[in-house]
C-alpha positions in Angstrom: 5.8 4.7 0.8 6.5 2.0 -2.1 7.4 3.9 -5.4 4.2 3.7 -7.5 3.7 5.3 -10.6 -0.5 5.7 -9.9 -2.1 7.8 -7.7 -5.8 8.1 -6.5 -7.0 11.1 -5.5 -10.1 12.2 -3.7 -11.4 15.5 -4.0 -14.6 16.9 -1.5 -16.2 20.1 -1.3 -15.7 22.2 2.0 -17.0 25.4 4.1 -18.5 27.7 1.5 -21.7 25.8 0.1 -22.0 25.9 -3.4 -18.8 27.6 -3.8 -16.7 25.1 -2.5 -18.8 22.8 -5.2 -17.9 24.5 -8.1 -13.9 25.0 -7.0 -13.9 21.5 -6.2 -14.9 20.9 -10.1 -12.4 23.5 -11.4 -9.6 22.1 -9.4 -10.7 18.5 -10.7 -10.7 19.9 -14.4 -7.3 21.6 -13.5 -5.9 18.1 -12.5 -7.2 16.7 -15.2 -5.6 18.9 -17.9 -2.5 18.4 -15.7 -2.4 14.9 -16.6 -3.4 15.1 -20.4 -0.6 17.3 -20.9 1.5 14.6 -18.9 -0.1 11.8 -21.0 -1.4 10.4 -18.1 -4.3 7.9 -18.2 -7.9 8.9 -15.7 -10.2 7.0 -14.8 -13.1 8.3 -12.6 -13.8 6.0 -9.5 -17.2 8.3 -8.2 -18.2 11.5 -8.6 -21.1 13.1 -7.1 -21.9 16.2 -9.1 -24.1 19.4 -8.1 -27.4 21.1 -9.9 -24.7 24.2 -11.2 -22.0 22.5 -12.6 -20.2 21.7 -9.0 -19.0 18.5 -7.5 -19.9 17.5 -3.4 -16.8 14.6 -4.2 -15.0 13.4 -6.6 -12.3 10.3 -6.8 -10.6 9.6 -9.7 -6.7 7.5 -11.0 -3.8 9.5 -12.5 -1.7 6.4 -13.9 1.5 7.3 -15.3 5.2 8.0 -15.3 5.6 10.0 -11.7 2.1 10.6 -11.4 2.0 9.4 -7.6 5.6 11.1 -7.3 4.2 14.4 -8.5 0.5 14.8 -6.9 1.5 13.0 -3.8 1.8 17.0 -2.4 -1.5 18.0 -3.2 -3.5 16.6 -0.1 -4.9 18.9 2.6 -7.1 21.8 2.4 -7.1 24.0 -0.5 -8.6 27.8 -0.1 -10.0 29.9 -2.9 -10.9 33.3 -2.5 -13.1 34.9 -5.5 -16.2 36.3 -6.0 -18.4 33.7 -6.7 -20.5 32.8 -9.2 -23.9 32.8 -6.9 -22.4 36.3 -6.1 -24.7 39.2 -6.2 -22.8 41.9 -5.0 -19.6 41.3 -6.4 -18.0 40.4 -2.7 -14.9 38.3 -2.8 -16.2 34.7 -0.8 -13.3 32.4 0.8 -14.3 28.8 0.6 -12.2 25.7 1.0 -12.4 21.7 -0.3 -10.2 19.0 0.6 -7.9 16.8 -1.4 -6.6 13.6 0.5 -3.9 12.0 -2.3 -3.7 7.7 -2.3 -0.9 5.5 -3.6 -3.1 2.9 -5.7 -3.2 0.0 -4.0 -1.8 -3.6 -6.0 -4.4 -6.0 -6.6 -3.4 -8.7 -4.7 -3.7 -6.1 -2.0 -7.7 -5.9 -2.8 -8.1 -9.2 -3.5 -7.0 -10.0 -0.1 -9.8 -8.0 1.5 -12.0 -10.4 3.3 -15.2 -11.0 1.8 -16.9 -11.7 5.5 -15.7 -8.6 7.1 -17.5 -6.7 4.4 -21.3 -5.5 3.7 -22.1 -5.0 -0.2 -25.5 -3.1 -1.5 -26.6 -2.2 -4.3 -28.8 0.8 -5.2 -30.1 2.9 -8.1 -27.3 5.6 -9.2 -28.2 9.2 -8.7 -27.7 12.3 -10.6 -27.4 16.3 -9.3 -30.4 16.8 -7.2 -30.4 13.2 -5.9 -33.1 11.6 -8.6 -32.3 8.5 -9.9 -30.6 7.9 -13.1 -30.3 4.2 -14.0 -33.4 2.0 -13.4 -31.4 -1.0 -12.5 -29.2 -1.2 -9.1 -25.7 -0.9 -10.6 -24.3 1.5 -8.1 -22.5 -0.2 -5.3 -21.9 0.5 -1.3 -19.1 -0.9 0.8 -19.0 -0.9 4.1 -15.7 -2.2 6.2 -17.3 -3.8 9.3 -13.9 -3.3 11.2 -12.8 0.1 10.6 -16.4 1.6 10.0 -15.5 2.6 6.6 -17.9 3.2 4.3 -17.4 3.7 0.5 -19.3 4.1 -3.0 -19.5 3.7 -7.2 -21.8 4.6 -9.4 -19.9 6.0 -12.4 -20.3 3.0 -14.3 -23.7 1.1 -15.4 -21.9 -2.1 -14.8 -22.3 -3.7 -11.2 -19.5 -5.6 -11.1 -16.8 -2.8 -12.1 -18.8 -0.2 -9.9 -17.8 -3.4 -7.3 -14.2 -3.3 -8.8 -14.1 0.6 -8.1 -15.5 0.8 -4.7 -12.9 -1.5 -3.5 -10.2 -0.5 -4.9 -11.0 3.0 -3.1 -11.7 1.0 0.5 -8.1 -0.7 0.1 -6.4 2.5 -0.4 -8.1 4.2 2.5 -7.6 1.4 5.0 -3.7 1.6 3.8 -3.7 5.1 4.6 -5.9 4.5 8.0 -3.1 1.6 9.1 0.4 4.2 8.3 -1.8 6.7 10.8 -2.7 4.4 13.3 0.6 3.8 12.8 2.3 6.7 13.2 0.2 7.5 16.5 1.5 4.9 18.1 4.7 6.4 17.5 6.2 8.6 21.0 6.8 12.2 20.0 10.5 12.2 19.5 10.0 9.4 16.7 6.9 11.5 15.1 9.2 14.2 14.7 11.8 12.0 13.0 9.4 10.3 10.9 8.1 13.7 9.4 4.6 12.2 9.1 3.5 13.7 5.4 0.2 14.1 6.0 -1.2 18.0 6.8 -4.8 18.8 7.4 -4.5 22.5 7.8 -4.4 24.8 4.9 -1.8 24.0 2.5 -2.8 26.5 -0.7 -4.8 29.8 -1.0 -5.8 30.5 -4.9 -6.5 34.3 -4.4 -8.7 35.2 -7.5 -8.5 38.9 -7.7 -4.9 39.2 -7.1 -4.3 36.2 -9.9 -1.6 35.1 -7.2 -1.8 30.9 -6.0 0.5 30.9 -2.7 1.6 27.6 -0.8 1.9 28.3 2.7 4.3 25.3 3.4 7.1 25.9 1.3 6.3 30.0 1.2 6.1 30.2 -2.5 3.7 31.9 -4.6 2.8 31.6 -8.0 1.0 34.7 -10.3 -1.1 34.0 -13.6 -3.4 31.8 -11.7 -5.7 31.5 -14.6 -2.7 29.7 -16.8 -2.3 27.4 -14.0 -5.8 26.6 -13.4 -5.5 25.8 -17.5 -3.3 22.8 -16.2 -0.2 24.1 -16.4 1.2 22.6 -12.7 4.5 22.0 -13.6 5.5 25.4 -12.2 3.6 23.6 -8.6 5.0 20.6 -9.0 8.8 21.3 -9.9 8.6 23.4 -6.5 8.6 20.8 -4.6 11.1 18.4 -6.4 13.9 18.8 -3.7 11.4 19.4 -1.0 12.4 16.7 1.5 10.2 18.3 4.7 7.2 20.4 4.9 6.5 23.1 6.8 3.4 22.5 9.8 
């Protein structure tokens, strides 16, 4: 992977309904403290946002000093297990939501996406619920004829950088599609070599009512979950400085 200071990352809700919603927004709002105490910059790309205060998706840029460099380990599935919210009965729920993490792509790299392999529409942007919230079609759908893949914007009223943001997103998941194709080309002996970074089982358990955050690949836990949840990732982060292989 080139060395790149931004990073995208896409956060989506999992198994546990409205659960997984509402930790998908408190990890987002973790993240985002993360990176004001960095002095990183963030710009939300979409976000689809839930009647209680959840998120089914969100993608947003960290652009900064190391901020690819430092989040780049964050992608796979996260677990939380608390007593949620909805609860009525005070039973401790385990839900999960997925991160996938995205070098940002150069824009000559985005520019070069062909204009004749792609399908552009435009439709009204929706709010929690699904009812419209802008009465003009600013809100912008890609779809990659080739690869299938299928992208969207809407956080902006302007067409044009709802355009911009849809395709950045689309360039830095067909990067990520080629490097897998890629690497599954590869025979087994080379896979093993190459250490392919990406895990989709669970990486990280955030146990609530122990205060305890544990990451299952390096076999490291963490207490005073709330403080961490405040932003302070560093004490994450820093763990995996000299990490050079992860555990499967």
């Amino acid at each position: 992977m080139e060395n790149t200071e931004n990073v995208i990352i896409e956060i989506r809700a999992g198994t546990g309904g409205e659960e997984s919603a509402l930790f998908a927004n408190d990890l987002f709002r973790a993240y985002s403290k993360y990176s004001i105490i960095k002095g990183w910059g963030q710009k939300i790309l979409e976000s689809k946002p839930t009647d209680i205060g959840g998120i089914k998706e969100v993608i947003f840029e960290l652009s900064g000093p190391n901020a690819f460099k430092e989040m780049q380990h964050e992608g796979g599935v996260h677990r939380v297990q608390r007593i949620p919210k909805t609860e009525k009965k005070d039973r401790v729920h385990t839900s999960t939501i997925t991160v996938a993490v995205f070098a940002k792509p150069k824009i000559s790299e985005v520019n070069n996406i062909r204009s004749d392999e792609l399908r552009v529409d435009f439709f009204r942007s929706s709010g929690p619920g699904g009812q419209n919230v802008n009465k003009r079609e600013t809100a912008v759908r890609i779809t990659h004829i080739p690869s299938g893949l299928v992208v969207a914007s809407q956080t902006e009223r302007d067409q044009f950088k709802n355009k911009e943001n849809a395709l950045i997103i689309l360039q830095a998941r067909l990067t990520k599609l080629k490097e897998k194709q890629s690497f599954e080309k590869l025979d087994e002996a080379r896979r093993t070599q190459v250490k392919w970074a990406k895990r989709s089982d669970k990486i990280r358990t955030y146990n609530y009512p122990q205060n305890r955050i544990t990451d299952h690949r390096i076999q490291k836990s963490w207490h005073n979950l709330e403080e961490i949840m405040e932003g302070n990732f560093s004490k994450i982060t820093k763990a995996f400085e000299n990490i050079t292989e992860l555990k499967d």
